[in-house]
C-alpha positions, 0 to 999 in steps of 0.5 A: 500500500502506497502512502501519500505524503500530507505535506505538498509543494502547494503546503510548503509554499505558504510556509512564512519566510523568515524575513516574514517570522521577524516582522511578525515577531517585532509586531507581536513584541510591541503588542506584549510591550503596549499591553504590559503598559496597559496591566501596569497602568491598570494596576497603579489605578487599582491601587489609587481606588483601594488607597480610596477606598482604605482612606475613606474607612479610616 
């Protein structure tokens, strides 16, 4: 029985290049580093509203 292989020229030829990898991984980097931003700036106002929230019982 003969088995044909899954992975075809047409298969390979949507394989991403390398200079296509690296632009996509600049790109995803900057995303990570804008929604690091984000969680830190969300967190710092967290605590803006606990500190609120503590004060306001005291």
């Amino acid at each position: 029985m003969v088995k044909r292989r899954e992975d075809s020229i047409k298969e390979m030829n949507k394989r991403k290049s390398n200079e296509q990898l690296t632009r996509e991984n600049e790109e995803l980097r900057a995303k990570v580093a804008a929604l690091e931003e984000q969680v830190d700036n969300t967190n710092l106002a967290l605590c803006d509203v606990y500190e609120q929230m503590i004060g306001g019982m005291e």
